[in-house]
C-alpha positions in Angstrom: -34.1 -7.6 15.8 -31.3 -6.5 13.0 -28.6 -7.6 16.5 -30.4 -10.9 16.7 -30.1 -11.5 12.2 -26.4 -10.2 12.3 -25.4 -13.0 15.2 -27.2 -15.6 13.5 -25.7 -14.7 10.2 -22.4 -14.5 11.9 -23.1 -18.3 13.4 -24.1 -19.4 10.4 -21.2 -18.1 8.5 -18.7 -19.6 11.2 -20.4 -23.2 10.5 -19.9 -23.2 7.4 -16.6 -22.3 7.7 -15.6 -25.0 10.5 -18.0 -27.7 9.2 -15.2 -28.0 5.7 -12.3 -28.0 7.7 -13.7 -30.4 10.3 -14.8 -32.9 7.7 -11.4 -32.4 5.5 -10.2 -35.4 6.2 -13.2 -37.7 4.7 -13.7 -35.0 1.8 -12.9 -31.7 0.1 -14.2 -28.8 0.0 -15.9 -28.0 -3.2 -16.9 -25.0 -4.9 -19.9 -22.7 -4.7 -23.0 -24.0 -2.3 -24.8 -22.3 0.3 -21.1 -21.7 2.0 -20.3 -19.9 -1.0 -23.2 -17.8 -1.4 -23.4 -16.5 1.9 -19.8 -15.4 1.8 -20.5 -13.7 -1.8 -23.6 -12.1 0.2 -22.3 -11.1 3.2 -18.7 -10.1 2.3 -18.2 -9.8 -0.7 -17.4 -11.3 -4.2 -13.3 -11.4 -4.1 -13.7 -13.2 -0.6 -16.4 -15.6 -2.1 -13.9 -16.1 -5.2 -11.1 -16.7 -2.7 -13.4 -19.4 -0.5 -14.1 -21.3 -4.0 -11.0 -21.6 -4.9 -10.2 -22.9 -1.1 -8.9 -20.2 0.8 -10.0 -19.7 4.0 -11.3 -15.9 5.1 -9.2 -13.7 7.1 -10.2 -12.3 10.5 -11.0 -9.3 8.6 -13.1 -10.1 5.9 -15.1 -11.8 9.2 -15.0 -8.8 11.5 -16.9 -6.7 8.5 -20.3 -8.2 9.7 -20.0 -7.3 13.0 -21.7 -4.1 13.6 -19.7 -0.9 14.0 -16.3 -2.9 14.4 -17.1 -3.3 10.2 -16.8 0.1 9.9 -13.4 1.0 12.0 -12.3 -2.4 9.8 -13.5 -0.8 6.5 -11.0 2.7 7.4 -8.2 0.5 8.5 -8.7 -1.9 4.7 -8.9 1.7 3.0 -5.9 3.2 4.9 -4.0 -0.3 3.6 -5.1 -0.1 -0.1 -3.6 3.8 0.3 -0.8 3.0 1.3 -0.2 0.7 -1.7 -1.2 -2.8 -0.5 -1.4 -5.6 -2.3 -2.3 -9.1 -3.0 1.0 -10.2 -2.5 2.2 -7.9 0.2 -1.3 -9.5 2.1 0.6 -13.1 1.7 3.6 -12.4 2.6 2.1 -10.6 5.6 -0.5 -13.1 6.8 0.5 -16.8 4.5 -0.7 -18.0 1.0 -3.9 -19.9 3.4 -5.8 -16.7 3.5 -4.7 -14.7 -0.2 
């Protein structure tokens, strides 16, 4: 049961990341909303801060819902912020679209 509500919140939450980007063209994305809300929910509020203000979520931030792979995510996150990562260190590493 909690397998079968993690994939459908993990469907859900790649919907309504593709739907924005898919539709870009005709209009922009705007702030809060049910996208907004799950992200907030589900990952956290920095990521749903980042997603208003357009960003887009990194690989990361998305891998934290899947079972077990969240936690080995969460230690290798920790070991970065240890190590002295930063915000801008995370866009210069991965590009300005995701931080």
């Amino acid at each position: 049961m909690k397998k079968s509500i993690v994939a459908l919140l993990i469907v859900l939450m790649a919907l309504f990341a593709v739907a924005p980007a898919a539709s870009a063209a005709t209009t922009a994305r705007t702030p809060g909303g049910a996208a907004g809300f799950l992200v907030g929910c589900c990952i956290g509020p920095r990521a749903a801060a980042a997603y208003n203000e357009g960003k887009d979520l990194h690989w990361t931030e998305w891998a934290r819902l899947i079972p077990y792979v969240g936690w080995v995510i969460g230690i290798i996150n920790g070991a970065d912020a240890f190590n002295g990562m930063n915000t801008a260190d995370m866009v210069q590493t991965y590009g300005s679209q995701y931080y």
